[in-house]
N, C-alpha and C positions, 0 to 999 in steps of 0.2 A: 155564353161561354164565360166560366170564369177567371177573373186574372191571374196570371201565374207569369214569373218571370220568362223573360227569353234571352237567344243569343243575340248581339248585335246585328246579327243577317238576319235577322226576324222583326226588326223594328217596323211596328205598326205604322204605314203612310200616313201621313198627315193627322198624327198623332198627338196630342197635345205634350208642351214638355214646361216640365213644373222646375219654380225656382226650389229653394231649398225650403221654403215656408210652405210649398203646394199651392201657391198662385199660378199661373198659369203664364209663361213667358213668350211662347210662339207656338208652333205646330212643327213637325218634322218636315224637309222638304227635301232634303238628300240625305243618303249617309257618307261617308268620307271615312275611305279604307280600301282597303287592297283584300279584296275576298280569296284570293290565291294563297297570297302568304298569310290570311288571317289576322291582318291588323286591323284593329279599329284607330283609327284620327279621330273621330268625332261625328257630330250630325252640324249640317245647316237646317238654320230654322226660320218659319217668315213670321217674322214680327205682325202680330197681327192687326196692331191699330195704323201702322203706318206700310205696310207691306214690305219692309228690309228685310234681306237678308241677310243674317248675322251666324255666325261658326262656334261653334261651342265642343270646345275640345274634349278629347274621351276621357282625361282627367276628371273634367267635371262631371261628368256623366255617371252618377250613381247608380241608377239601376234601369231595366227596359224592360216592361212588362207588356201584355196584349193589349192594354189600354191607353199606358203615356209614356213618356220616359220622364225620370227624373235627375237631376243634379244638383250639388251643392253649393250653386251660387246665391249669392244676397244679390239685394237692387245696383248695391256699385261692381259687382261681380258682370251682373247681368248689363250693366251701364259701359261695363269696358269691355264688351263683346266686340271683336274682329268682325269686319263686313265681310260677307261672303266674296272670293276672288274666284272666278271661272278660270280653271285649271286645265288637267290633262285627265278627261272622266270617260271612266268604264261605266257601262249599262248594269242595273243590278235588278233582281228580278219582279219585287214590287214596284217597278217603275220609278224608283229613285235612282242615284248614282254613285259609284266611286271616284273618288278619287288618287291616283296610284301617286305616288311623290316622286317623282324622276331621280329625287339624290340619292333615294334610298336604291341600296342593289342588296341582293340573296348573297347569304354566307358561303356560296358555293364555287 
């Protein structure tokens, strides 16, 4: 298959995700969003030489293709990554997860 971007609900499992030079910073392990309302948060990702997981906001998240995802962080970008916190998560369908943010509420 060849790469071609996707939506954020399509993020490749356990995906590789690239710093902004194309090194290789972690793997996908959740996504972090609210599939309802169509937000993306971000991906947690597991570091791979030490197994942390670390949050990487949809800010940084430059693109998401069938193969990795990528972002525009440098090494102190990637060095000040938030640990991952177990929140309030929704089931999503490749077997990662959401997460919804409780403060947030619908315009309605």
């Amino acid at each position: 298959m060849a790469e071609q971007q996707v939506a954020w609900t399509d993020t490749p499992y356990r995906a590789p995700v690239l710093d902004h030079s194309g090194q290789q910073i972690g793997i996908t392990a959740s996504l972090l969003g609210d599939e309802g309302e169509d937000i993306f948060h971000g991906i947690a990702i597991s570091e791979p030489h030490n197994r942390q997981v670390f949050v990487v906001p949809a800010q940084h998240v430059t693109r998401i293709t069938t193969q990795h995802v990528e972002t525009d962080l440098d090494a102190a970008g990637v060095a000040a990554l938030a640990p991952y916190k177990e929140e309030h998560w929704y089931h999503l369908g490749w077997g990662g997860l959401f997460r919804k943010r409780p403060e947030w509420k619908s315009g309605e």
